[in-house]
Z-matrix of the N, CA and C atoms (Angstrom, degrees):
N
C 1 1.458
C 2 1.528 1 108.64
N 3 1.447 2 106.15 1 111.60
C 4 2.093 3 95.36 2 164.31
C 5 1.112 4 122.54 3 -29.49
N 6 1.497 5 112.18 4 169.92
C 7 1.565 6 122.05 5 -177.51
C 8 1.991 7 78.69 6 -121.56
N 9 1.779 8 107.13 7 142.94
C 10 1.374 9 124.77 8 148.60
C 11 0.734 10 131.93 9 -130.28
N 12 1.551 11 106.81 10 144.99
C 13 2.157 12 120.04 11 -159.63
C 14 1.200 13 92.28 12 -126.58
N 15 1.322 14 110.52 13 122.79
C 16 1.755 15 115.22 14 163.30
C 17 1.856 16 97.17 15 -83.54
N 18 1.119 17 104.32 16 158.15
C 19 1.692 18 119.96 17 -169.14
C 20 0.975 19 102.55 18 -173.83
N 21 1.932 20 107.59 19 133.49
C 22 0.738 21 119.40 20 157.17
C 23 1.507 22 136.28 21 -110.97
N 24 1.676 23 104.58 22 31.29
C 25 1.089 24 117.03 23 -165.30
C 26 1.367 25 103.24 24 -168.84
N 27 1.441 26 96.34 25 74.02
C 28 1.508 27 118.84 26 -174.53
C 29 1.812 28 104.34 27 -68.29
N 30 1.571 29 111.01 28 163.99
C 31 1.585 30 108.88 29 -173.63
C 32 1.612 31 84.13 30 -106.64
N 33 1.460 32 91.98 31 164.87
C 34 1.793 33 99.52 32 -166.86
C 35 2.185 34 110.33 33 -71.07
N 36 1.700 35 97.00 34 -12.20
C 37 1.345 36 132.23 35 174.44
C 38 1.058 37 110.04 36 -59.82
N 39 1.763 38 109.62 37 -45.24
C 40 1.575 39 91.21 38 -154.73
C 41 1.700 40 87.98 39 -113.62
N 42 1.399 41 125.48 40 -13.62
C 43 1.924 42 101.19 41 152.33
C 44 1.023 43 111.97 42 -79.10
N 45 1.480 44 136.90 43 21.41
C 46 1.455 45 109.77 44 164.99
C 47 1.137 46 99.08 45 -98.71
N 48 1.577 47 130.08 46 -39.58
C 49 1.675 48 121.65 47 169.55
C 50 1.430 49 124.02 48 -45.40
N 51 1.642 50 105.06 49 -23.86
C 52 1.576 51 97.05 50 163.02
C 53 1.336 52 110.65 51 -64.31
N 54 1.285 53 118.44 52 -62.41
C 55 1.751 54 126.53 53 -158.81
C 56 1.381 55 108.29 54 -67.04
N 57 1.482 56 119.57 55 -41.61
C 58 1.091 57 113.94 56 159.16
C 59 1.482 58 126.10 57 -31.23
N 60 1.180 59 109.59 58 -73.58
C 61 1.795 60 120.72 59 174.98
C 62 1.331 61 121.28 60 -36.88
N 63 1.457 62 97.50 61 -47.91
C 64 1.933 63 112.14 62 -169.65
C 65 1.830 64 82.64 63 -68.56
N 66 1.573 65 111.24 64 -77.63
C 67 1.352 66 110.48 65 -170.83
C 68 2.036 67 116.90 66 -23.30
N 69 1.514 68 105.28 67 -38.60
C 70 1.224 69 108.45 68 -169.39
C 71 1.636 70 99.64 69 -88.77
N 72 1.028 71 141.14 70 -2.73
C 73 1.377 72 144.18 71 170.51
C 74 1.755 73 115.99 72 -89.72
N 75 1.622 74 93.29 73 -51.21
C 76 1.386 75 78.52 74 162.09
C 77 1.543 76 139.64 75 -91.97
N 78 0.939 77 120.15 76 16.39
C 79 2.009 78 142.02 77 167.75
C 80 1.749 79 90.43 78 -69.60
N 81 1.114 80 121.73 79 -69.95
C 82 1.179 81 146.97 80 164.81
C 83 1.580 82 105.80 81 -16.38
N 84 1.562 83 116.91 82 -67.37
C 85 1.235 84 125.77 83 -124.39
C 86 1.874 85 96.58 84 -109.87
N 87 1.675 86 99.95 85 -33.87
C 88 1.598 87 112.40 86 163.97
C 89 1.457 88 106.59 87 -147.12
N 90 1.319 89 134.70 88 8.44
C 91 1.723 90 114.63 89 158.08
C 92 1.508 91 81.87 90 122.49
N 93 1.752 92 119.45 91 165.33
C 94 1.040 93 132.55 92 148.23
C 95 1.761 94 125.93 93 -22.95
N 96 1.357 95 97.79 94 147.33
C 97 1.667 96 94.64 95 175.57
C 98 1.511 97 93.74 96 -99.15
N 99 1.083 98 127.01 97 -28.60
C 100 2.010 99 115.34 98 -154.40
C 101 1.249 100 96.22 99 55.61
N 102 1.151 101 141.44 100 80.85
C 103 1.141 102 159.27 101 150.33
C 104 1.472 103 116.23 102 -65.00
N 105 1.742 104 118.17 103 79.34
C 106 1.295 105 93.30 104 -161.64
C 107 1.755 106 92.65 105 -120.65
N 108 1.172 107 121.44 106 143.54
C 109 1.897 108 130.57 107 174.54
C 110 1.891 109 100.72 108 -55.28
N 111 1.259 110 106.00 109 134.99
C 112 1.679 111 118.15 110 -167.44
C 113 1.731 112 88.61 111 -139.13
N 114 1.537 113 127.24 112 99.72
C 115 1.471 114 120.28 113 149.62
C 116 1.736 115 111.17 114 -112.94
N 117 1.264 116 84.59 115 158.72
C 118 1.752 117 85.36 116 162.74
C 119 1.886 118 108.94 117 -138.81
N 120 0.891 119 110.14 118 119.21
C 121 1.834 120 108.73 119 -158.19
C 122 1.517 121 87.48 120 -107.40
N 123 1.650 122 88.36 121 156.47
C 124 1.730 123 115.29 122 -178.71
C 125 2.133 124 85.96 123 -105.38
N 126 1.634 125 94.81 124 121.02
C 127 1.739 126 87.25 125 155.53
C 128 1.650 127 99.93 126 -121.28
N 129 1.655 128 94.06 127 152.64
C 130 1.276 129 98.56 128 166.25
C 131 1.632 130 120.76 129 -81.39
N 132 1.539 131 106.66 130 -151.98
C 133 1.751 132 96.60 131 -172.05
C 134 1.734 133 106.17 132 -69.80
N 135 1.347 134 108.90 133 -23.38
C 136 1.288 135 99.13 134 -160.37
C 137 1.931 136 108.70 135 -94.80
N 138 1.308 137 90.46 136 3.35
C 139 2.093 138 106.92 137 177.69
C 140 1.316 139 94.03 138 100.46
N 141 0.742 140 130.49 139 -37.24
C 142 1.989 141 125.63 140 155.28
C 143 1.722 142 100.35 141 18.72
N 144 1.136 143 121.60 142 119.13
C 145 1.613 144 116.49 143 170.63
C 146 2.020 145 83.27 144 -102.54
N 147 1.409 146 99.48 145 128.73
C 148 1.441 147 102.02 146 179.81
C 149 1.915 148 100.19 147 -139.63
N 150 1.325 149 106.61 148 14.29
C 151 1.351 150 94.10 149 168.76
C 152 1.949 151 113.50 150 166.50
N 153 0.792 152 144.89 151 162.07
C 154 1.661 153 125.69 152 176.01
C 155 2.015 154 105.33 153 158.33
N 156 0.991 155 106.00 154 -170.58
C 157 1.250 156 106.00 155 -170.65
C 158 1.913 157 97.02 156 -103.95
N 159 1.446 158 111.56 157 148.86
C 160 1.521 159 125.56 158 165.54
C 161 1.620 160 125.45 159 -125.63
N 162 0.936 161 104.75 160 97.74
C 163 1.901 162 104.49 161 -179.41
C 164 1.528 163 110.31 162 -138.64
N 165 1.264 164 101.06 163 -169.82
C 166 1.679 165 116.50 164 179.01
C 167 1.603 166 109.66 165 -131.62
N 168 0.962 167 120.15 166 143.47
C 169 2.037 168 135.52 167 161.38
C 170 1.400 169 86.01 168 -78.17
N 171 1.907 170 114.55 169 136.46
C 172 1.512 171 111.08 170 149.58
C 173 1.654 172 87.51 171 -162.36
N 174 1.523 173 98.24 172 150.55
C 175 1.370 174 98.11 173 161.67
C 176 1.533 175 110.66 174 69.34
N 177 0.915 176 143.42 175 -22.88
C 178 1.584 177 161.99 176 168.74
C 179 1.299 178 113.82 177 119.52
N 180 1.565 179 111.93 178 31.19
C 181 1.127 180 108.87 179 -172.09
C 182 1.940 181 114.02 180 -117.99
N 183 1.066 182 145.11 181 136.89
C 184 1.457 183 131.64 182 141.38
C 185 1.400 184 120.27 183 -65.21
N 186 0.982 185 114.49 184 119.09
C 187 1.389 186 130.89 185 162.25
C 188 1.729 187 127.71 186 -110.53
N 189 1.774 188 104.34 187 107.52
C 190 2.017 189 92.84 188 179.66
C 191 0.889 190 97.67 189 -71.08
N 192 1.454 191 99.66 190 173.18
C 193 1.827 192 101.40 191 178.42
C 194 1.950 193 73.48 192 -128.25
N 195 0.944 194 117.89 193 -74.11
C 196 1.848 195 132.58 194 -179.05
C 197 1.511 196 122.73 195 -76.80
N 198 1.037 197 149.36 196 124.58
C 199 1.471 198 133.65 197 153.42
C 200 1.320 199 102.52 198 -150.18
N 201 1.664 200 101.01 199 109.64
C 202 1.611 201 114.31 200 -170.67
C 203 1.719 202 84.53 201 -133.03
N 204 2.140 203 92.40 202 126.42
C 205 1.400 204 119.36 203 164.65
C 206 1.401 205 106.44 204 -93.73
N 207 1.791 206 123.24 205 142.90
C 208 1.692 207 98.40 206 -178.19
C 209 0.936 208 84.76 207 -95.94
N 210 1.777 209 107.68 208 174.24
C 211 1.833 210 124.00 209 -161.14
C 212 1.592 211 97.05 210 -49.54
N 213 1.400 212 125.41 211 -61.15
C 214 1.283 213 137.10 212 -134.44
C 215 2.066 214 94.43 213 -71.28
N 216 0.994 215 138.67 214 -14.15
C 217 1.372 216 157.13 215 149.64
C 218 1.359 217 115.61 216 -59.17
N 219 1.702 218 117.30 217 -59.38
C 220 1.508 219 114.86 218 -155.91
C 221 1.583 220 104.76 219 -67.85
N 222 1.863 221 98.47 220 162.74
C 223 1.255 222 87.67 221 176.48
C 224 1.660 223 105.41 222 101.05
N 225 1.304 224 129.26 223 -30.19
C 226 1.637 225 144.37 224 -155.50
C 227 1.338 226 97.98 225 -117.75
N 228 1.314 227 149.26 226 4.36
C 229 1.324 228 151.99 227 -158.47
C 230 1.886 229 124.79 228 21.96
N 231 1.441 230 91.02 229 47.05
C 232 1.261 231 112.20 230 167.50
C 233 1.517 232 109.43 231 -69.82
N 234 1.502 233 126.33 232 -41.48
C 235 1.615 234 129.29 233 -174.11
C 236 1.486 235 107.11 234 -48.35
N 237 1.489 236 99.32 235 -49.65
C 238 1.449 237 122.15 236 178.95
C 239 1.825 238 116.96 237 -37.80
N 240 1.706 239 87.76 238 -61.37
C 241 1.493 240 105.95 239 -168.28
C 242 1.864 241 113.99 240 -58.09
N 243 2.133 242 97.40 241 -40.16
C 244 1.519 243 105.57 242 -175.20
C 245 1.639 244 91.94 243 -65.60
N 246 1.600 245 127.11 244 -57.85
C 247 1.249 246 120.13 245 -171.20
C 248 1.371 247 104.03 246 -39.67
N 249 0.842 248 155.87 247 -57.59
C 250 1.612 249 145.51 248 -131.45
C 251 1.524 250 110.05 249 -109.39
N 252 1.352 251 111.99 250 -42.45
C 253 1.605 252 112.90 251 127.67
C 254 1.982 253 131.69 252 -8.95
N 255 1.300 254 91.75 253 -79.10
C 256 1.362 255 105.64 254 164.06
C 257 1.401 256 145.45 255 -50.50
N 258 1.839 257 100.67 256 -27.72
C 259 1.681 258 131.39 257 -173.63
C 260 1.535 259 93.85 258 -88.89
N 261 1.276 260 116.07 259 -56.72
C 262 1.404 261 137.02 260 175.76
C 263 1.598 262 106.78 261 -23.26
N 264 1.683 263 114.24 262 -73.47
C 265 1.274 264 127.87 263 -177.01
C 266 1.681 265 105.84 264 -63.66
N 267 1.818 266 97.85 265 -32.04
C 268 1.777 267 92.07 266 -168.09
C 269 1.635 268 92.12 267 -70.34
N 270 0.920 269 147.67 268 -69.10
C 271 1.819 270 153.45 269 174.19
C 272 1.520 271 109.03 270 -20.37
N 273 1.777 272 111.30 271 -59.09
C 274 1.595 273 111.85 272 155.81
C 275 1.571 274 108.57 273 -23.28
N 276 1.263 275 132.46 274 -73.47
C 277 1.175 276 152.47 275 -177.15
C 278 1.058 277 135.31 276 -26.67
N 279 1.507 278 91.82 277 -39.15
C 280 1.460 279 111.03 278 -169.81
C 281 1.929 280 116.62 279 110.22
N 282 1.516 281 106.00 280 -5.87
C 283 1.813 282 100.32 281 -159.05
C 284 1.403 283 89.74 282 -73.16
N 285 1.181 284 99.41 283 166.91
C 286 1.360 285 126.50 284 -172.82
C 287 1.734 286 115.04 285 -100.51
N 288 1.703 287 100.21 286 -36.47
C 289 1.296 288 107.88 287 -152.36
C 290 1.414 289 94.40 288 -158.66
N 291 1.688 290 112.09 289 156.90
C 292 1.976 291 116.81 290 -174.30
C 293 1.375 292 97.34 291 -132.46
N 294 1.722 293 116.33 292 159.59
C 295 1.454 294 114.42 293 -175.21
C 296 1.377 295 83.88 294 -131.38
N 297 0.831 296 113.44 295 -145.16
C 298 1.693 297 133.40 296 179.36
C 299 1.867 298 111.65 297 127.49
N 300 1.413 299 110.04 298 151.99
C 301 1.510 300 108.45 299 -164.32
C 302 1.840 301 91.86 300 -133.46
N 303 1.482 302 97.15 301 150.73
C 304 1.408 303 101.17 302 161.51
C 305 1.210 304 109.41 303 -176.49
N 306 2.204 305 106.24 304 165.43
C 307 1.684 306 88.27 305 -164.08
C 308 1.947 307 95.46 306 -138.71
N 309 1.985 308 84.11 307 31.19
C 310 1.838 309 99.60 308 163.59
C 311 1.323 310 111.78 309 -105.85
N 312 1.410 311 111.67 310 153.51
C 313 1.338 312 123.84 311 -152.49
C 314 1.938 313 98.25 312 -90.41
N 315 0.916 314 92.84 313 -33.84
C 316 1.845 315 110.59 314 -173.24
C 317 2.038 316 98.69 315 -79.42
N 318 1.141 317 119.09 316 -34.31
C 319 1.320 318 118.66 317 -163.41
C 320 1.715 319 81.15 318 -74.53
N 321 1.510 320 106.95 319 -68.53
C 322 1.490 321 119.26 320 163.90
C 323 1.510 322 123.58 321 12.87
N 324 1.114 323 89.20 322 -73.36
C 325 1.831 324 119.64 323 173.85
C 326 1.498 325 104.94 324 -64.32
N 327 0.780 326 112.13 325 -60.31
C 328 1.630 327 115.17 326 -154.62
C 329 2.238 328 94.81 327 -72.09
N 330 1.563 329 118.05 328 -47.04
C 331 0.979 330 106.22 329 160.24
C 332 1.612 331 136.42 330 -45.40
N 333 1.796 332 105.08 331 -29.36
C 334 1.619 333 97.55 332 -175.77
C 335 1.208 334 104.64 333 -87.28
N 336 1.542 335 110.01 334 -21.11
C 337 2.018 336 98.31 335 -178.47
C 338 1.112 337 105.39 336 -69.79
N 339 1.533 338 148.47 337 -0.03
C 340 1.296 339 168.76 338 -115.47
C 341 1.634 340 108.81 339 -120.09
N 342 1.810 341 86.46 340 -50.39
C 343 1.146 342 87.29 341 -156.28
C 344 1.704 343 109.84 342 152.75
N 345 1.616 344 103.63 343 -73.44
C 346 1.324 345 140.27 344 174.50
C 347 1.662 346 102.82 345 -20.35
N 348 1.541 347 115.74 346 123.29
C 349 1.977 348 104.71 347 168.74
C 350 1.759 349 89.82 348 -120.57
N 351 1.008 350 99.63 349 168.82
C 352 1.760 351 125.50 350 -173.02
C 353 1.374 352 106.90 351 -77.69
N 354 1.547 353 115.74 352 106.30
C 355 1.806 354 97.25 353 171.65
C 356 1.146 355 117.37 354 -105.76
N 357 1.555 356 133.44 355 1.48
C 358 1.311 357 160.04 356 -168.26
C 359 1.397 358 118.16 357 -163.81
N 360 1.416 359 93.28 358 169.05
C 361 2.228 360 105.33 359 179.82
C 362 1.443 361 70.56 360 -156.88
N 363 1.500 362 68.52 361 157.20
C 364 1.899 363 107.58 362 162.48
C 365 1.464 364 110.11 363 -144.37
N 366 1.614 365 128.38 364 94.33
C 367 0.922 366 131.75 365 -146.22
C 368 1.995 367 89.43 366 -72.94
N 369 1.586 368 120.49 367 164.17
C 370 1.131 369 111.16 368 146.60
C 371 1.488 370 114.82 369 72.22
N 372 1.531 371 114.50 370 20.39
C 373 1.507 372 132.85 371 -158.72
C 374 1.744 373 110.83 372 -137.44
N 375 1.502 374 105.81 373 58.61
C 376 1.070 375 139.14 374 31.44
C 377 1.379 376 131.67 375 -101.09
N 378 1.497 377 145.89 376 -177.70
C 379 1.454 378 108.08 377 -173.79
C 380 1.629 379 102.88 378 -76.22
N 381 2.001 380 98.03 379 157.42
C 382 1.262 381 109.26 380 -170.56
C 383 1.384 382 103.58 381 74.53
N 384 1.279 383 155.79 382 19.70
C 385 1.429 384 143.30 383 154.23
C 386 1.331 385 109.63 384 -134.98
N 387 1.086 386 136.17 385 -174.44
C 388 1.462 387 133.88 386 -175.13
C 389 1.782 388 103.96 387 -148.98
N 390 0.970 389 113.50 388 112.78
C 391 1.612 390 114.40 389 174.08
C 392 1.680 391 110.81 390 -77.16
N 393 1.283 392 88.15 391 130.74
C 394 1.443 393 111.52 392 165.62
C 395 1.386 394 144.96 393 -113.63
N 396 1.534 395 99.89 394 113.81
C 397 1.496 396 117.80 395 -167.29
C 398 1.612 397 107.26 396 -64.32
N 399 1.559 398 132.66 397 110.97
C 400 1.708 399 115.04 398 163.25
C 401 1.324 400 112.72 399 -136.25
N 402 1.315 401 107.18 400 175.48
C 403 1.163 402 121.72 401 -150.19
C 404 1.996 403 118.16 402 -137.14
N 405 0.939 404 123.35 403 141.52
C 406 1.482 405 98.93 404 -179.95
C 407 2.006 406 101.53 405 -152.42
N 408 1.028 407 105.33 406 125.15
C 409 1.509 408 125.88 407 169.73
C 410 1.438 409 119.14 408 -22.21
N 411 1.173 410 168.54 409 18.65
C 412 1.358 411 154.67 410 -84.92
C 413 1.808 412 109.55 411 -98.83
């Protein structure tokens, strides 16, 4: 019978033996992801990275994981510009299709003029907001 440890302060060792495994199950299970790192960074005058989008290409897909405008930007349809930026390289790629999640009302917005439609909620995520699952055609 296994032994289980709840932790909250996993070693960087022993989540990679998770991801490792899963990663090696699913190669297996439907083929490689091409798992490849996709940013597009905001620098200021001095090269300052002070804000930009962070995701990965896998599977034919783009996925953000991050895309933070700082205040003094938002509002200017810069989100817009990094998104499409980002679709651009994901299409380079080969993706087919983009996800991205969020549970701000303004990011919200700025994703559906985008493009982006709703394929899920998570009401109350965080409480009082509702996360939103979207999706966009590439």
């Amino acid at each position: 019978m296994p032994e289980f440890e709840l932790t909250a302060s996993p070693s960087a060792g022993e989540l990679a033996a998770i991801t490792d495994a899963l990663s090696a199950f699913n190669n297996s299970d439907v083929g490689p992801s091409d798992r490849q790192p996709l940013a597009v960074l905001i620098r200021d005058t001095a090269g300052k990275v002070t804000g930009g989008l962070s995701g990965f290409t896998a599977w034919g897909w783009l996925f953000t994981q991050v895309l933070y405008i700082p205040d003094t930007l938002r509002g200017t349809g810069i989100a817009g510009k990094i998104l499409a930026m980002a679709e651009d390289e994901a299409k380079a790629r080969g993706c087919r299709g983009a996800w991205i999640d969020t549970f701000n009302p303004q990011a919200l917005r700025a994703y559906l003029r985008q493009g982006y439609e709703i394929f899920g909620e998570l009401e109350d995520l965080p409480e009082g907001r509702t996360r939103s699952f979207l999706r966009k055609n590439l």
